[in-house]
C-alpha positions as CSV (number, residue, x, y, z in Angstrom):
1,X,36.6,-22.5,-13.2
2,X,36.3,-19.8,-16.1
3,X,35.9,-16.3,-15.2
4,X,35.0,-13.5,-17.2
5,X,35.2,-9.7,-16.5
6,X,31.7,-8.4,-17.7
7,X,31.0,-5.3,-16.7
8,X,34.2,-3.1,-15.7
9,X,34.3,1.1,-15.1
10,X,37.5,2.1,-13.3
11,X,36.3,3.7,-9.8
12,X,33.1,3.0,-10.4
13,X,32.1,-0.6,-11.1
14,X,33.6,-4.1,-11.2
15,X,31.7,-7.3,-12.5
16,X,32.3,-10.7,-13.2
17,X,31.1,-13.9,-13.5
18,X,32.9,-17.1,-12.5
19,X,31.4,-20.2,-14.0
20,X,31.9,-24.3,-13.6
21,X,30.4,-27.6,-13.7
22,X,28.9,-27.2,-10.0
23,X,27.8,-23.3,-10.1
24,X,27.8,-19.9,-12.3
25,X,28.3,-16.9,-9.8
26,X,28.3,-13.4,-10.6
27,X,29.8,-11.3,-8.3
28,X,30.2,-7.5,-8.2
29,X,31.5,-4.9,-6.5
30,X,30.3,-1.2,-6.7
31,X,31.7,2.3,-5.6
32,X,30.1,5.2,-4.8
33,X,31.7,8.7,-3.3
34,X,29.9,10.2,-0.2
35,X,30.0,12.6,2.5
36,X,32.6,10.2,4.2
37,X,34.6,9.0,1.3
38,X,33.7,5.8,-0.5
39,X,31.1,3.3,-0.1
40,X,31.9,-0.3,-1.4
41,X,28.9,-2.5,-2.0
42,X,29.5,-6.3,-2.4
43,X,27.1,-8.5,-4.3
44,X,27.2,-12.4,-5.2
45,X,24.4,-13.8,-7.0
46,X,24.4,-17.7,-7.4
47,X,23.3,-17.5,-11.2
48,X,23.1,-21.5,-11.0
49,X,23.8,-24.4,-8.5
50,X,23.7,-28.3,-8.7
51,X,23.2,-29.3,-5.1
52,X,23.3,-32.7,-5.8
53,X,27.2,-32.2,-6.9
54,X,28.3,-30.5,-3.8
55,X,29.0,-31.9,0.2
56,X,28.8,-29.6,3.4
57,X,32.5,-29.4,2.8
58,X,33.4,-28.6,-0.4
59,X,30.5,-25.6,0.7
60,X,32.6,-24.8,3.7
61,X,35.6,-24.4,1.2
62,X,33.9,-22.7,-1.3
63,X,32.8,-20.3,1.6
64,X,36.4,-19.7,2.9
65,X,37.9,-19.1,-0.5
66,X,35.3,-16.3,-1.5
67,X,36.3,-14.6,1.8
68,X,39.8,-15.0,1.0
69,X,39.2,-13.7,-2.1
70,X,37.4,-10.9,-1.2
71,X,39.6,-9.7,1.5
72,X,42.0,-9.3,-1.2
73,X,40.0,-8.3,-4.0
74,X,39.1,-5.4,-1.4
75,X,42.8,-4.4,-0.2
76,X,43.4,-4.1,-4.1
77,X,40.1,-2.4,-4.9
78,X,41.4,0.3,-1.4
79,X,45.1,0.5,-3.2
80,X,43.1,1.0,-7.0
81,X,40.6,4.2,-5.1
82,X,43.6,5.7,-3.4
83,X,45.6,5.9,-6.5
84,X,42.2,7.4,-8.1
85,X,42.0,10.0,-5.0
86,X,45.8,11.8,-5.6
């Protein structure tokens, strides 16, 4: 798997794009202030997919890593906007 930062605004914006010989995904998360502190949008968009190289399984696992590591990507992304709110 190779990924590459692409887009990237501290607070703001964080973009990249993970690519290998099964599928490219881009996947983005985007902050915005509001009246009750901080939305975080999250977008994933399957750039490409060979389905004839992937099982119901190796789906399922693909599945349960990205919400892995989005949970995590979100607890740092929390810890990065309350360093940026003191």
């Amino acid at each position: 798997m190779k990924a590459e930062i692409t887009e990237y605004e501290f607070g703001k914006k964080y973009v990249s794009i993970f690519k290998s010989s099964k599928l490219d995904v881009k996947i983005a998360y985007y902050l915005e202030d509001n009246d009750r502190g901080c939305q975080i949008t999250f977008k994933e968009d399957v750039l490409s997919f060979d389905e004839k190289k992937h099982s119901n399984l190796g789906t399922w696992f693909y599945n349960w890593q990205l919400k892995q590591g989005a949970k995590k990507q979100l607890k740092q992304m929390k810890n990065n906007v309350l360093a940026y709110a003191k």
